[in-house]
C-alpha positions in Angstrom: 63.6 43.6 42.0 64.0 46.7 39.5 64.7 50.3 40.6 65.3 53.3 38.5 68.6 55.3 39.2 68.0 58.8 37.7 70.1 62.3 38.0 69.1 65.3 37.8 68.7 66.4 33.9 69.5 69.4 31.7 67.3 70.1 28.7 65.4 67.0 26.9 65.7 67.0 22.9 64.2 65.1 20.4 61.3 62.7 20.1 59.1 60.1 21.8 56.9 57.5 20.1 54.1 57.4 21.9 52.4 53.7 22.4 49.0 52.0 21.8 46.9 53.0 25.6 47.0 50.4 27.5 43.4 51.7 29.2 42.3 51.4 25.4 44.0 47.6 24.9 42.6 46.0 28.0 38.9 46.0 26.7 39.7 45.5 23.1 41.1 42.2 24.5 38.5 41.4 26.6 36.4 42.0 23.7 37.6 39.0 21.6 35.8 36.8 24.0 32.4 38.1 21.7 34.2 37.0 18.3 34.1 33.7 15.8 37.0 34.7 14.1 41.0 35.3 15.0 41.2 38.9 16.4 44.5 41.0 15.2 45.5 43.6 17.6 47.8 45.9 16.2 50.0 48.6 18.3 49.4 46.9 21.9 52.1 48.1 24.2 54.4 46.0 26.2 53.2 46.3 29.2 52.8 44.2 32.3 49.0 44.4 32.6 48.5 43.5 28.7 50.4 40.6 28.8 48.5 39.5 32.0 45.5 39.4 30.5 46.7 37.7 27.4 48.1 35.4 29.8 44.8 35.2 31.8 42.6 34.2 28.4 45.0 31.5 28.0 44.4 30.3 31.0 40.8 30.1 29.7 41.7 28.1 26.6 42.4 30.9 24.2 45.0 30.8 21.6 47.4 34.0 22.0 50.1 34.9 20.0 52.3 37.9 20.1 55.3 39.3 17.9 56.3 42.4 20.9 58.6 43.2 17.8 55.7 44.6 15.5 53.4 45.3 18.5 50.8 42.6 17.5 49.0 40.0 18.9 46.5 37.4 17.3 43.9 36.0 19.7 41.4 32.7 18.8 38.5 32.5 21.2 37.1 29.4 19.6 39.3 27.2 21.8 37.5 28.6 25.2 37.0 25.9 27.8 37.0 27.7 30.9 35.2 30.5 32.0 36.4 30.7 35.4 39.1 33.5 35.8 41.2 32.6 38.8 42.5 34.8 42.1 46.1 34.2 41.3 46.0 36.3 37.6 43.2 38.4 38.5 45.0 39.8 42.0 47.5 41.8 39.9 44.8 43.9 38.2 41.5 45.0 38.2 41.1 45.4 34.5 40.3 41.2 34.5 37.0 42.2 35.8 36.4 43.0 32.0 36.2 39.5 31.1 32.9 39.2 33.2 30.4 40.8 30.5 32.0 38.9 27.3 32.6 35.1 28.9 28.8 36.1 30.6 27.0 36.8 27.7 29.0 34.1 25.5 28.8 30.9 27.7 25.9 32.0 30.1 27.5 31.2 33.4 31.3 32.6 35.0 33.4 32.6 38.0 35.6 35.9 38.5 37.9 36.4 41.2 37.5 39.9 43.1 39.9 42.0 41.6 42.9 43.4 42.7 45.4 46.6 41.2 46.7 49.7 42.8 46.0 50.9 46.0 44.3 54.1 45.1 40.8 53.9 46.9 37.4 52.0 46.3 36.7 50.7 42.7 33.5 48.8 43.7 32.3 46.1 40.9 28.9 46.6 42.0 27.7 49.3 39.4 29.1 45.9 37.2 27.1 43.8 39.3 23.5 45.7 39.3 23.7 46.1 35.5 24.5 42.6 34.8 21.3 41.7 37.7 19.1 43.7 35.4 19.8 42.2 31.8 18.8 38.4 34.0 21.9 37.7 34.9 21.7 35.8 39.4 24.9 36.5 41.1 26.4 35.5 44.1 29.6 36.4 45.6 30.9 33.5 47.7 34.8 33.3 49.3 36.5 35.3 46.9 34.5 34.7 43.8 32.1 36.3 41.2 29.7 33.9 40.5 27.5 35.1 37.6 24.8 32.6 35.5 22.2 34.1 33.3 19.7 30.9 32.7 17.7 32.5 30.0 20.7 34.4 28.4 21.3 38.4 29.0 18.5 40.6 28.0 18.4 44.4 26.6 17.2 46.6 29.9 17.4 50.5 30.7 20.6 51.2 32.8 21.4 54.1 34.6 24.6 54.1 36.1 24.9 56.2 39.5 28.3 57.3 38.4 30.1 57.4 35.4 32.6 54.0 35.3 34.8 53.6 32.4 35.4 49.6 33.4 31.7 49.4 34.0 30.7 51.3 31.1 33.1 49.2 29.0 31.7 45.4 30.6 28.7 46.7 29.8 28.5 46.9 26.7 30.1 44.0 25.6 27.8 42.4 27.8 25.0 44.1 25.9 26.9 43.4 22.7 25.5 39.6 22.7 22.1 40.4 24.3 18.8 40.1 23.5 17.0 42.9 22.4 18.2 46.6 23.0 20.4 48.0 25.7 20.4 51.8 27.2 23.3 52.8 29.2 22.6 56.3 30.8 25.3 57.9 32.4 28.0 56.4 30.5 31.4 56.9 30.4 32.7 59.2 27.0 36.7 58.5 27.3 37.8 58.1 24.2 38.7 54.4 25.1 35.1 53.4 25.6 34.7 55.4 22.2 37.2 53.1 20.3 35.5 50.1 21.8 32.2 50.8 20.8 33.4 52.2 17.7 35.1 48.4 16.7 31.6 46.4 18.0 29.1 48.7 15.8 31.7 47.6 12.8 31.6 44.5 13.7 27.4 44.1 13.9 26.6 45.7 16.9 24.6 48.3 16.4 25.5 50.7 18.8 23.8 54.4 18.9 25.3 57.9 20.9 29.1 56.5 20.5 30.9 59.3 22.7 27.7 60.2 24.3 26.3 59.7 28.1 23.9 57.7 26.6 24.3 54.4 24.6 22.0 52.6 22.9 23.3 49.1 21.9 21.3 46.5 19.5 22.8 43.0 20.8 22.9 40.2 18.3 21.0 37.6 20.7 24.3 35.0 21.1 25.6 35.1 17.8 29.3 35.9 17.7 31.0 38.8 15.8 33.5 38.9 12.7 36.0 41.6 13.9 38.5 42.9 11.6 41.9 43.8 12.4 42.1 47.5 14.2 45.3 49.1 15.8 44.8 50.5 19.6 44.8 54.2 20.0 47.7 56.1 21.1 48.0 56.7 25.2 47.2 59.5 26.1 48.3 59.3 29.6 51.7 58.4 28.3 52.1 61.5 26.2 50.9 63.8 28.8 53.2 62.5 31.1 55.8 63.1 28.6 54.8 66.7 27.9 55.1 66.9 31.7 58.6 65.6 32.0 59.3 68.5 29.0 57.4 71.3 30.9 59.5 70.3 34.5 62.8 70.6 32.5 61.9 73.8 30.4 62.5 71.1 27.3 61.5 71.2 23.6 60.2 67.7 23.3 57.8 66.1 20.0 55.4 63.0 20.7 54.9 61.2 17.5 51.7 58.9 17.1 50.2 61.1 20.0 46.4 62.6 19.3 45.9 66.2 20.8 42.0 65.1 20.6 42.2 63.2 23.5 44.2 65.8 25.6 42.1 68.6 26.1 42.2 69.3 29.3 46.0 68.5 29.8 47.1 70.2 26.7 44.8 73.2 28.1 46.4 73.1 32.1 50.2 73.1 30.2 49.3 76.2 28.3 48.2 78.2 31.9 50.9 76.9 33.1 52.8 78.6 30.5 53.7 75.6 27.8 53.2 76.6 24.3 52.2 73.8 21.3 52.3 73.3 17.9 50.4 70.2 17.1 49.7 67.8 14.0 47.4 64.8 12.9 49.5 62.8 14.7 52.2 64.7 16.7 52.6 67.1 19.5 55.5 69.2 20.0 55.7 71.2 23.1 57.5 74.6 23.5 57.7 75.3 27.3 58.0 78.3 29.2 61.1 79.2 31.3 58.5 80.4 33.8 56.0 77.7 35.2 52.2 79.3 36.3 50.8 78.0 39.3 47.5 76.2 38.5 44.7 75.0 39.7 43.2 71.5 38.9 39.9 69.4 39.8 40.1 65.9 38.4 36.8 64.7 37.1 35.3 61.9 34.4 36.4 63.1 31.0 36.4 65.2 28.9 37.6 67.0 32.2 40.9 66.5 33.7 41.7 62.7 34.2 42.6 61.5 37.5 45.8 59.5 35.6 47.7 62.9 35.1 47.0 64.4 38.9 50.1 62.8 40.4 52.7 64.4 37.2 51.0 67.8 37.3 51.5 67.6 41.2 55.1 67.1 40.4 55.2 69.8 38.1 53.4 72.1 40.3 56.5 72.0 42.8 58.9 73.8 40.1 55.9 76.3 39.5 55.8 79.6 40.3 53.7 80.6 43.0 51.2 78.0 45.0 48.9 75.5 42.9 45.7 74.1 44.0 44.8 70.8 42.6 41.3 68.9 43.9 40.9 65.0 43.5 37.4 63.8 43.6 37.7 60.5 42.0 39.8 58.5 44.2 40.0 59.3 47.7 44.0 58.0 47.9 45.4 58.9 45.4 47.9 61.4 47.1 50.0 58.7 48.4 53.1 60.4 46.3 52.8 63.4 48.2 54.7 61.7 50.9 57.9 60.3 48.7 58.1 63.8 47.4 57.8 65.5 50.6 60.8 63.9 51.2 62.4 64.8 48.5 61.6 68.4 49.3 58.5 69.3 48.2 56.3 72.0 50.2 52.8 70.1 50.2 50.1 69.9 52.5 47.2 67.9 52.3 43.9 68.9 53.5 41.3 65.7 52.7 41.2 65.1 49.3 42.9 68.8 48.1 46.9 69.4 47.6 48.0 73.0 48.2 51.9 73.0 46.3 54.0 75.7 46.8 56.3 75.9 43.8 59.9 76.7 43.2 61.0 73.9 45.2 64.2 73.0 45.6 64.0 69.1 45.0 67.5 66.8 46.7 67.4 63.1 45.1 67.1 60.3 47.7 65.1 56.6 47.6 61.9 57.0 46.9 58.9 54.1 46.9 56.4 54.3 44.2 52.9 53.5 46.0 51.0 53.1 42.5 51.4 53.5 38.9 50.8 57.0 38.2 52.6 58.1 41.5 55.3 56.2 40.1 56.0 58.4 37.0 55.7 61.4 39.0 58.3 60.5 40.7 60.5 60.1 37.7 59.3 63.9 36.7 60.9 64.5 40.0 63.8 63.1 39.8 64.7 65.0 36.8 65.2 68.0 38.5 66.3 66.8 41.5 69.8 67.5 42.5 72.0 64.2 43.3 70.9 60.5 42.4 67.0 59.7 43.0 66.4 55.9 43.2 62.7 55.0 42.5 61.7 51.9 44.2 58.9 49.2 43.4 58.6 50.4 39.9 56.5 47.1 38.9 54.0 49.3 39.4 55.3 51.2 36.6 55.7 48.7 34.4 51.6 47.9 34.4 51.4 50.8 32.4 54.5 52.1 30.9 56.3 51.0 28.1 59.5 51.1 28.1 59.8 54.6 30.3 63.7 55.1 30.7 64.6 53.9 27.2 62.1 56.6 26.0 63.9 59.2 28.3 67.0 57.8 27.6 67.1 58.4 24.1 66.1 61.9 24.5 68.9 62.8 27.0 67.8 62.0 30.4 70.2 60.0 32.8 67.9 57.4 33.6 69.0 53.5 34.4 66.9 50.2 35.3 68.7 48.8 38.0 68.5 45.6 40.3 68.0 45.9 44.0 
């Protein structure tokens, strides 16, 4: 098993490409369930949960092919002949729940394994579930399994979510996307990964009204299948505002090319209280940080607020701050599980139900360190930094679901960072 071995680091220099969002790639595969054409899928990144998926449609008789070296992959649904997505693929992530909606609303009848993923609290399918109940679809859930039929074919129907799901928002819709009839989704998620989703359907035939909205309004196509051009995956924005974070906790000058500031309000906006200045471009964001880190205060929400994704680095940061931050999380109720690993590392943090108090200017000593999920794993990396001595990050598979190639990244920039066998 991997590890990462970093030391402590002096400034970082230079630049960072950013890659395609994985949160972004995972329903834009999914998505090629709905299509009667080869789908081309430029700027996926190589991560672990992409090529799971790609691995788990080929397990349902699609035709994948990848070239890692130009970021692409081709993807021919024609060749489905299974539409039952099995426990031992779907275990590893809970994004394979998005293959419910398409292989649904394109064959009429699927089994889907409960999902599994991190360890960061309840992610309930049943806001999936309801919806899918409403458009016709009869579901039973029976030792392990999602067993969906729809025996007259999805129908158009009024949803209303009772909270705002991006994976539920996203099945949804491409659920709706073949339907019959017209579709409301009220309460919908807006993250701009939902936006690119809908954004490729409605060019593709679907119809699809309020795009970035809480309410969607999708015309389905009543079975027939879509002609979907080639697109390219929008950049992660969780990956560049971890990177601005691992500039801001070593007072470096770092640029993100490919990164779009649109999609980082709220992080771009807690980095400049914090004391980070920017100067940004179409398609680049260089950050000038502060020698002085502000104590902050942060309340994770849906987007456009702060996204639960960056909690975990801006808790890291917050140890090298000055003065004591405050940071709320109300989407996932554990999702503090890194508070531990960097307790022991030397962080003052104290936990009272779902809110961290951090007192900064903590003096941080490297040790072995297990990452618990994949966000708490970079934060530990932020960590480890500035950390005097050797830090070894443990268990960093969960880093590699959504990281591409992390220490190369830092490496190339000037941090002493090395991948490791146990």
């Amino acid at each position: 098993m991997d590890y990462l071995q970093i030391q402590k680091a002096q400034k970082l220099h230079g630049e960072i490409k950013i890659s395609g969002a994985k949160n972004a790639a995972l329903p834009l595969i999914a998505m090629s369930i709905l299509a009667k054409n080869i789908v081309t899928i430029k700027n996926l990144p190589h991560v672990a949960d992409i090529k799971t998926l790609l691995k788990l449609l080929s397990n349902l008789g699609a035709e994948c092919s990848s070239s890692w070296e130009n970021d692409t992959t081709t993807i021919d649904t024609s060749t489905l002949n299974q539409t039952k997505a099995t426990y031992d693929i779907v275990k590893t992530m809970r994004a394979s729940i998005l293959v419910l909606g398409p292989i649904l609303a394109r064959f009429g009848h699927c089994e889907v394994s409960l999902p599994g993923g991190c360890a960061i609290g309840q992610r309930p399918v049943d806001l999936h579930l309801k919806a899918l109940e409403q458009m016709g679809a009869v579901i039973n859930i029976e030792a392990g399994y999602i067993h969906a039929i729809a025996p007259n074919g999805l129908k158009g129907c009024n949803i209303i979510f009772d909270k705002i799901t991006v994976t539920g928002t996203a099945n949804i819709v491409m659920a709706a996307a073949l339907a019959s009839g017209v579709t409301t989704i009220t309460n919908a998620a807006r993250e701009p990964e939902v936006v690119q989703l809908c954004e490729i359907l409605n060019a593709s035939g679907v119809k699809i009204d309020g795009i970035a909205t809480a309410v969607l309004t999708i015309h389905g196509t009543a079975g027939e299948l879509l002609d979907i051009e080639p697109f390219s995956v929008i950049p992660d924005r969780i990956e560049a505002g971890t990177y601005l974070c691992a500039a801001a906790i070593t007072r470096s000058e770092l640029t993100l090319k490919g990164a779009n500031a649109k999609h980082l309000g709220a992080v771009l906006s807690k980095l400049q209280e914090m004391g980070s200045k920017f100067t940004i471009t179409d398609d680049s964001i260089t950050i000038h940080p502060s020698e002085v880190i502000k104590h902050v205060k942060i309340v994770t929400q849906e987007y456009p607020a702060f996204p639960t994704d960056m909690q975990a680095q801006f808790l890291a940061l917050a140890t090298q701050a000055d003065g004591t931050s405050i940071i709320e999380e109300r989407l996932f109720e554990n999702r503090f599980m890194h508070v531990s690993e960097l307790q022991r590392m030397g962080a003052d943090i104290s936990l009272n139900g779902n809110v961290a108090t951090v007192n900064g200017h903590s003096k941080l000593s490297g040790t072995d360190v297990m990452a618990t999920d994949l966000r708490a794993s970079s934060a530990l990396v932020l960590a480890g930094l500035v950390a005097d001595g050797i830090t070894n990050v443990h268990r960093i598979y969960h880093l590699d679901r959504g990281y591409d190639s992390l220490e190369k990244k830092l490496q190339n920039v000037g941090a002493d960072i090395s991948r490791l066998k146990e």
